[in-house]
C-alpha angles and dihedrals in degrees: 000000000000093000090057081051092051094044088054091058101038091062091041090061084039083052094043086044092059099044083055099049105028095023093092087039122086086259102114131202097277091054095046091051090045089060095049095045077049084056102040089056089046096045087043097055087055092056099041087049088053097051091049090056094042089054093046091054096050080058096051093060103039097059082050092048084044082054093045100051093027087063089043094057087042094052089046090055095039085049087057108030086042077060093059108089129164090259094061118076125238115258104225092051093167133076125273094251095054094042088056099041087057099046083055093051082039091059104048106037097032104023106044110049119082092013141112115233089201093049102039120114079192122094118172097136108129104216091045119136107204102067094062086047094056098039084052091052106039099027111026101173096054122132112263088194084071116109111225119229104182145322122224108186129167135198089274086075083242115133140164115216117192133206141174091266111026150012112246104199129191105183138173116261102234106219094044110031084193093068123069136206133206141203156165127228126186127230103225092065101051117085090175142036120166148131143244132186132187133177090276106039143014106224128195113200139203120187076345098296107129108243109167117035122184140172106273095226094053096062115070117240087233086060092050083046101056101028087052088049099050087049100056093047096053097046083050096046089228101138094167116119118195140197089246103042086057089050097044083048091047088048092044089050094043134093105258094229089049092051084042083056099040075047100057087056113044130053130266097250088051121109116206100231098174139030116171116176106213124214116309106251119197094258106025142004127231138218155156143248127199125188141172091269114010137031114223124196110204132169133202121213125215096271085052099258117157126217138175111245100173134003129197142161118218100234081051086058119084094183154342121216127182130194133193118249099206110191109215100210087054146037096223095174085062094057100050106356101256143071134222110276133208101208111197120201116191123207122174095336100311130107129247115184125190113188108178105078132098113240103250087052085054084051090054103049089042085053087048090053093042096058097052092045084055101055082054105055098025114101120222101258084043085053096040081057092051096055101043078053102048104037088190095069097042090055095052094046081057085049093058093047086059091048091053094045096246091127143020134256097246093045087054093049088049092053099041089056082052101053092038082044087067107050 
């Protein structure tokens, strides 16, 4: 545009310039416009010329800079999938229902508690909008009919999505920062996936070729601790999730002097099987604590004191009701896939409500709840049925029974090939 500007006065100097020289003269005013019209298609064509070759050279260098980053992405993918040989075994060694049955267990009981849903790098929520949205953008021919196990993205706009099939990448070029590259990786050529972190750089790994690098400040530890997690348990096919191994991860992911003070509380035979930090207010911040027998509400000031709000057992709780706070000027579940929730906890016949919780964190706590509700009102051959249903519960139910000693390790191993035998 400002050439155009440029062009326009230049040709009304050109124009002034010949009324000044020629206007005495017997050239007359058709003449002197004839010359300038002369000039401004002269002057037209130029520019039209130099745009053309700009453009062409910005062409030029774009499809070199497409070559550059195109064989860097290639060389990446032939260094990891020249790693996968017959004698390794695949990563992902279990069927597609029961991995995705698991990532879904993964996400709400070892995700979820002690992190922060606006902060998190980390996406595996199954309902989730943004990684179609990202694979559509960034990838338009993928297959819809994949299933989507989880997204870890950072500030650089770099991510790793992975499905049941294959690895969609977005990483940084290198020699220009600027510029990105993308790839797909299949599955079936991949033995390892895991991450590393040290006081520099964050590093995720496959066949142990680093894919995806990031700064080390910028990824929560909660984020290190469950994708770590997740990937471990897939690479050793070990899908049980106990009681025990949700309270040592919360603990893992939580401030020490918040788990003393959850300590000093409960009892020493509790597992903590929920933490959900509620909205940051000016002057505290909220949140909530599940175990295996009581809810606590806490809250912690601005010079990091920690107080009860609210105590209850479960058996001294009738009921927990959430509803949906939905804000008119704005979609809010679009932004981060949730909404505000009013949580209501009823105890003898009197309302507690907690409003300072997302809706999926108000899910989780009434599941909780529920659970533990359940054990008590279920009888044995209801339960039996349940478990032959739902084989992860019955697996984890085994699990417990080989953390208290009640069996051994071999009979749980036996058991555990009989129940996956039969998905």
């Amino acid at each position: 545009m400002n050439d155009y500007i440029c062009i326009l006065i230049y040709l009304l100097v050109k124009l002034i310039q010949e009324f000044e020289i020629k206007g005495a003269t017997t050239m007359g005013l058709k003449d002197v416009l004839k010359n300038v019209s002369d000039l401004a298609k002269d002057s037209y064509t130029s520019f039209q010329n130099d745009i053309i070759l700009q453009n062409e050279e910005q062409q030029r260098l774009k499809n070199e800079m497409n070559q550059k980053i195109s064989a860097y992405v290639d060389g990446i993918i032939q260094n990891i999938t020249s790693h996968a040989t017959p004698e390794l075994l695949l990563f992902i060694k279990s069927d597609l229902k029961l991995l995705s049955q698991f990532t879904k267990n993964f996400y709400s009981k070892l995700l979820l508690p002690g992190s922060s849903q606006s902060t998190s790098c980390l996406i595996m929520d199954p309902n989730d909008k943004q990684i179609p949205l990202t694979l559509k953008k960034n990838f338009p021919d993928h297959d819809l009919s994949d299933t989507i196990l989880f997204q870890f993205s950072d500030s650089k706009d770099q991510f790793i999505i992975a499905t049941s099939k294959l690895i969609y990448f977005k990483i940084v070029f290198p020699d220009s920062p600027t510029f990105f590259g993308t790839g797909i990786i299949p599955l079936d050529k991949i033995y390892d996936i895991h991450v590393s972190q040290d006081d520099s750089s964050f590093n995720l790994k496959i066949n142990n070729i680093i894919l995806l690098s990031s700064i080390s400040f910028e990824i929560q530890n909660f984020d290190f601790i469950a994708l770590s997690d997740y990937l471990k348990r897939i690479s050793l096919n070990d899908f049980i999730i106990t009681p025990l191994q949700v309270d040592q991860i919360i603990r893992k992911k939580t401030d020490k002097k918040i788990i003393s003070i959850i300590n000093s509380i409960i009892p020493l035979n509790e597992h903590i099987l929920y933490l959900g930090w509620g909205f940051d207010k000016i002057t505290a911040k909220d949140f909530v604590v599940c175990t295996t027998n009581q809810f606590l509400f806490l809250t912690r000031d601005a010079i990091n004191r920690t107080h009860i709000l609210n105590h209850f057992t479960y058996d001294e709780i009738d009921l927990i009701t959430t509803r949906e706070d939905k804000l008119e000027f704005l979609d809010f579940s679009l932004v981060v896939d949730t909404n505000p929730s009013t949580m209501q906890i009823l105890v003898s016949g009197v309302n507690h409500p907690i409003n300072c919780m997302f809706s999926y964190q108000a899910q989780r706590i009434i599941e909780v709840f529920n659970n533990y509700k359940k054990t008590l009102s279920t009888p044995d051959s209801t339960k039996a049925t349940t478990n032959q249903d739902d084989p992860f519960e019955k697996l984890e139910k085994l699990a417990l029974l080989k953390e208290k000693g009640i069996i051994t390790v071999e009979e749980f191993n036996q058991k555990k090939q009989e129940i996956l035998s039969l998905l």
